[in-house]
DSSP file (Angstrom, degrees, kcal/mol; ACC not computed):
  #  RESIDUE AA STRUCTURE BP1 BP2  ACC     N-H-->O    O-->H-N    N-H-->O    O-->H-N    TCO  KAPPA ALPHA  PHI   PSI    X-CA   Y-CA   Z-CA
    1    1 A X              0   0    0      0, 0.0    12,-1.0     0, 0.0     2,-0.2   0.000 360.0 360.0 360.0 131.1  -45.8 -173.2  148.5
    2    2 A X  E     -A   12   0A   0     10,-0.2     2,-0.3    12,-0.0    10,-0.2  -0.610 360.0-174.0 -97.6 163.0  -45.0 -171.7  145.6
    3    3 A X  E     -A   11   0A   0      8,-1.6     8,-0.8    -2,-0.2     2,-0.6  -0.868  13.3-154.3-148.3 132.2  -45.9 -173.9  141.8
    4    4 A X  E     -A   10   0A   0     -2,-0.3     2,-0.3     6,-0.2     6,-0.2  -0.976  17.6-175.9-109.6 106.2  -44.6 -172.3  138.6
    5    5 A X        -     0   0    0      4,-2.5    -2,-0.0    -2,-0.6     6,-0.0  -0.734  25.7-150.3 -88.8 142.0  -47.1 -173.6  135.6
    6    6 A X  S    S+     0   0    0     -2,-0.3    -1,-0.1     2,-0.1     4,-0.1   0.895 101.2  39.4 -87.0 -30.8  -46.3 -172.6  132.0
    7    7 A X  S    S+     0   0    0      2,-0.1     3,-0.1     1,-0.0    -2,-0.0   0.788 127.9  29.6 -70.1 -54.3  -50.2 -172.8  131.2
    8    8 A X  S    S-     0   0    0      1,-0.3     2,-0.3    49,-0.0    49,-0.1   0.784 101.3-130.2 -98.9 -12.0  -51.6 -171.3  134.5
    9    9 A X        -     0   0    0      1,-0.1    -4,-2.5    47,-0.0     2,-1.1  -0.879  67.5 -16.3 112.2-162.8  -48.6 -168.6  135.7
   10   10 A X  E    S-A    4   0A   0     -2,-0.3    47,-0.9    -6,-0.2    -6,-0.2  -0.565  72.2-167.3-107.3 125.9  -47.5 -168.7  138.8
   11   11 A X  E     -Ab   3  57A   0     -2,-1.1    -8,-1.6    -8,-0.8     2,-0.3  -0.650   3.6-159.8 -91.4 149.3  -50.0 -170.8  141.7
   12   12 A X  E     -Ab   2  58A   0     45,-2.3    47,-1.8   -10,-0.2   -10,-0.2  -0.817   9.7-167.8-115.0 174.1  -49.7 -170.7  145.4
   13   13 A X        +     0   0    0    -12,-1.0    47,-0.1    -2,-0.3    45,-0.1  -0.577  27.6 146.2-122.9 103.5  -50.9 -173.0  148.0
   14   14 A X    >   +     0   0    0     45,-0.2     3,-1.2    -2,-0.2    46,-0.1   0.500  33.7 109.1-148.7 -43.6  -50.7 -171.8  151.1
   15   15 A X  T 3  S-     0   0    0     44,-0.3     2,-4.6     1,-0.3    -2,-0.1   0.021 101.6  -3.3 -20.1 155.1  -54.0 -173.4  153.0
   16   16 A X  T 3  S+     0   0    0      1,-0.1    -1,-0.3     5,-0.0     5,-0.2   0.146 100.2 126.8  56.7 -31.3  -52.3 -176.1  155.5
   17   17 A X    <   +     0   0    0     -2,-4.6     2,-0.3    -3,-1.2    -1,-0.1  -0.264  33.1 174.4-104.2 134.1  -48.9 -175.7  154.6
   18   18 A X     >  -     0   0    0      1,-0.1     4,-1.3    -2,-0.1    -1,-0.0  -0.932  50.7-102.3-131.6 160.0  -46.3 -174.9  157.3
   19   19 A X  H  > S+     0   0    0     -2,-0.3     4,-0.7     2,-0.2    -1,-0.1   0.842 122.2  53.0  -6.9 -67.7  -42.7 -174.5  157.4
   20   20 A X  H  4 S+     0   0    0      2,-0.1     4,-0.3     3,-0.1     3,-0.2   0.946 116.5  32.5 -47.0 -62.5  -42.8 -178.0  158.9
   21   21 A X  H >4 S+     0   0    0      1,-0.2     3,-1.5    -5,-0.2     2,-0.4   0.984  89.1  90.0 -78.3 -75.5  -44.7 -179.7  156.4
   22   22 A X  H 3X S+     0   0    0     -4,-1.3     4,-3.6     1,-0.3     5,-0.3   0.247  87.0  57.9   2.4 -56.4  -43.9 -178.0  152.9
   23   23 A X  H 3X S+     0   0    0     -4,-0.7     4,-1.3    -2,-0.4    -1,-0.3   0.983 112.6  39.2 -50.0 -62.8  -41.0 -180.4  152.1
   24   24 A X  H <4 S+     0   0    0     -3,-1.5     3,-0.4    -4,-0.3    -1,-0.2   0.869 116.8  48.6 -49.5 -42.8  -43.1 -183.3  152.4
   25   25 A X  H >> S+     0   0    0      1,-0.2     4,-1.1     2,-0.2     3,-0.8   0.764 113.6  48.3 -66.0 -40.5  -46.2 -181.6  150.7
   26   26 A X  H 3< S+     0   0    0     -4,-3.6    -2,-0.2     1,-0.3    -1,-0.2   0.791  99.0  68.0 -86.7   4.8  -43.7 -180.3  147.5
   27   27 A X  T 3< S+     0   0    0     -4,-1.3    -1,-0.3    -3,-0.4    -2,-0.2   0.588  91.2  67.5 -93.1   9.0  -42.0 -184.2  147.1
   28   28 A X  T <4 S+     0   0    0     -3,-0.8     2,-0.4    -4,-0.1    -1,-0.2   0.816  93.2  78.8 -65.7 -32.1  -45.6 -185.0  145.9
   29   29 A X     <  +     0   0    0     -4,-1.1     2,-0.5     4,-0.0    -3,-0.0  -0.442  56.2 175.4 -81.5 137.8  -44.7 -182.8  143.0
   30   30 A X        -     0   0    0     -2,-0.4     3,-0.5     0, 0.0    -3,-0.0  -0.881  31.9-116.5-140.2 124.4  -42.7 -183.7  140.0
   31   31 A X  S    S+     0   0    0     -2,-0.5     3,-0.1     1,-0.3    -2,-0.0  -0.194  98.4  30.9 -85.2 151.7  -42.2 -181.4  137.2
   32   32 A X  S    S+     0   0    0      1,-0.3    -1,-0.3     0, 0.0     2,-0.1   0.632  94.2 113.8  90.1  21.8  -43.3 -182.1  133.8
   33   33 A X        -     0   0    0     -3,-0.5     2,-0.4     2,-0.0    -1,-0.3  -0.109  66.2-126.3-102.1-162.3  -46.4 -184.2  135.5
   34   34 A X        +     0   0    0     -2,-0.1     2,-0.3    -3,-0.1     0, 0.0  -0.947  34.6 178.8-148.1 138.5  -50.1 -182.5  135.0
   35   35 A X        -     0   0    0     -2,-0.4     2,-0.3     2,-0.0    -2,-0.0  -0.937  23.7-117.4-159.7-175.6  -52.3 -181.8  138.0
   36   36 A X        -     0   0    0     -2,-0.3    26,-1.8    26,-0.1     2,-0.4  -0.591  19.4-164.8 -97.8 144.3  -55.2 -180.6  139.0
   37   37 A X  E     -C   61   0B   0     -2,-0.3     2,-0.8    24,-0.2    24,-0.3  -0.993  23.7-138.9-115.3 127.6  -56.1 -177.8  141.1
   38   38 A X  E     -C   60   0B   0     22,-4.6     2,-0.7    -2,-0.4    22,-0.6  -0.671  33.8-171.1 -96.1 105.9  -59.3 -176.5  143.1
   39   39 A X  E     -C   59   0B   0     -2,-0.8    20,-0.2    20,-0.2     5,-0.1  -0.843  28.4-113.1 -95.8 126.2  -59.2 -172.2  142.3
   40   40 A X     >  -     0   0    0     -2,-0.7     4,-3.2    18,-0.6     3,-0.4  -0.147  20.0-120.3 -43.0 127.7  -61.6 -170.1  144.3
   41   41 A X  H  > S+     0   0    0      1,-0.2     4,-2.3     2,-0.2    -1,-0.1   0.814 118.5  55.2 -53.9 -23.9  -64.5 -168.4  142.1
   42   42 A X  H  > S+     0   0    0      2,-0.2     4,-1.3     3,-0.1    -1,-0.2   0.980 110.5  44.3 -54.7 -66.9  -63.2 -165.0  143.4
   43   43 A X  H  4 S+     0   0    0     -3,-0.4     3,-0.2     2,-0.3    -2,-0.2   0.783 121.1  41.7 -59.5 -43.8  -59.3 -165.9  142.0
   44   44 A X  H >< S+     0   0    0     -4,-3.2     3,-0.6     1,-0.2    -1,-0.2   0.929 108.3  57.7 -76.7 -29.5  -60.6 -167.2  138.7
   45   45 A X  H 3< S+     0   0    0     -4,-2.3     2,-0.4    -5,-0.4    -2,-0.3   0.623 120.4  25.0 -68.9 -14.0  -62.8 -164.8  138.4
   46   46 A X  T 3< S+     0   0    0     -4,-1.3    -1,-0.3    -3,-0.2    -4,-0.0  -0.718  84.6 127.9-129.1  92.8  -60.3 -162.0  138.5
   47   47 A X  S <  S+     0   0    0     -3,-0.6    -2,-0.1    -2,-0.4    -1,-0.1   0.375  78.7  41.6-102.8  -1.6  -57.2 -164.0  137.3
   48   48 A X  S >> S+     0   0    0      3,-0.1     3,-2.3    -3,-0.1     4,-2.1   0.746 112.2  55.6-107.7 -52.3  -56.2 -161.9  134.7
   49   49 A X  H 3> S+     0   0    0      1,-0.3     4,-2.9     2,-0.2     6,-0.2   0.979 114.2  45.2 -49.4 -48.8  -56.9 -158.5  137.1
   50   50 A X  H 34>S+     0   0    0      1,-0.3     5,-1.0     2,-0.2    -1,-0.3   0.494 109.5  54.6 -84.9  14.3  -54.4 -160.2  139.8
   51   51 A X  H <45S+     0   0    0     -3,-2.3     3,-0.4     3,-0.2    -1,-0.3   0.578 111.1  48.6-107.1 -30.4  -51.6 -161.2  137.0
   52   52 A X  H  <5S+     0   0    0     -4,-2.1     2,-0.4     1,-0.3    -2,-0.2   0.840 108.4  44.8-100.1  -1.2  -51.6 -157.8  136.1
   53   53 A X  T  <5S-     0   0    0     -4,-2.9     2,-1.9     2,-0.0    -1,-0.3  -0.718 125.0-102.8 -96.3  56.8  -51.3 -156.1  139.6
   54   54 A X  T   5S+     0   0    0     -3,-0.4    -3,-0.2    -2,-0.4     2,-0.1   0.374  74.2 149.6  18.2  23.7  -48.4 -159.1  140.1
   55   55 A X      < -     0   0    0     -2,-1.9     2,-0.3    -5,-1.0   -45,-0.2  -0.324  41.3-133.6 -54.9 139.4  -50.7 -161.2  142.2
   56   56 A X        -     0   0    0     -2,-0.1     2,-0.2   -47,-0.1   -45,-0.1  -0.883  20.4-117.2-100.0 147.4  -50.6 -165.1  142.4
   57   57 A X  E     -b   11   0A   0    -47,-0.9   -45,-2.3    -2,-0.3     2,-0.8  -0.441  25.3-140.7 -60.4 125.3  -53.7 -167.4  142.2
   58   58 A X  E     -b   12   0A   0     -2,-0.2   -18,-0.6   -47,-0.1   -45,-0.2  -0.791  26.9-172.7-124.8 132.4  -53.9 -169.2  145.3
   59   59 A X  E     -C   39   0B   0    -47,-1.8   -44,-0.3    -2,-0.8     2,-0.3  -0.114  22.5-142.8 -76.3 166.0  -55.2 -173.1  144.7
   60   60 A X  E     -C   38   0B   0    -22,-0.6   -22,-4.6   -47,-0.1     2,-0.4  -0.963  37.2-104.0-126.2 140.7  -56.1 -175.8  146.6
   61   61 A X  E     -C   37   0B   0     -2,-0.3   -24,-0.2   -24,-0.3   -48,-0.0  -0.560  30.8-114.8 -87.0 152.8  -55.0 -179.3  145.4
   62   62 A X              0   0    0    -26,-1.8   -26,-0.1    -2,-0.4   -24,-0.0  -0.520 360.0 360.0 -69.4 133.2  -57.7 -181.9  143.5
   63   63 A X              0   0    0    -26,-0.0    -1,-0.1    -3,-0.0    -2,-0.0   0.379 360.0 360.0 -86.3 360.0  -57.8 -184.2  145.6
């Protein structure tokens, strides 16, 4: 599932997420809301490296 931020770029979440579910998982979202995200120390730690090799971060959501 793709998330387009203006602050972080562009996020995936991909953990869990099927075909099936995704619709149900993205009406949680509602633009122009704030949330939180869990990023792996590897993906923050090169977030810049993998924005500029056109890479997405992939997230987990705060539960």
């Amino acid at each position: 599932m793709r998330i387009d931020s203006p602050d972080c770029g562009t996020l995936f979440i991909r953990r869990h997420v099927t075909s099936g579910n995704a619709p149900k998982i993205a009406e949680k979202f509602q633009s122009g809301r704030e949330y939180e995200f869990v990023v792996g120390a590897a993906s923050y730690r090169f977030r810049d490296q993998l924005r500029m090799i056109n890479q997405s971060i992939e997230v987990q959501p705060h539960d």
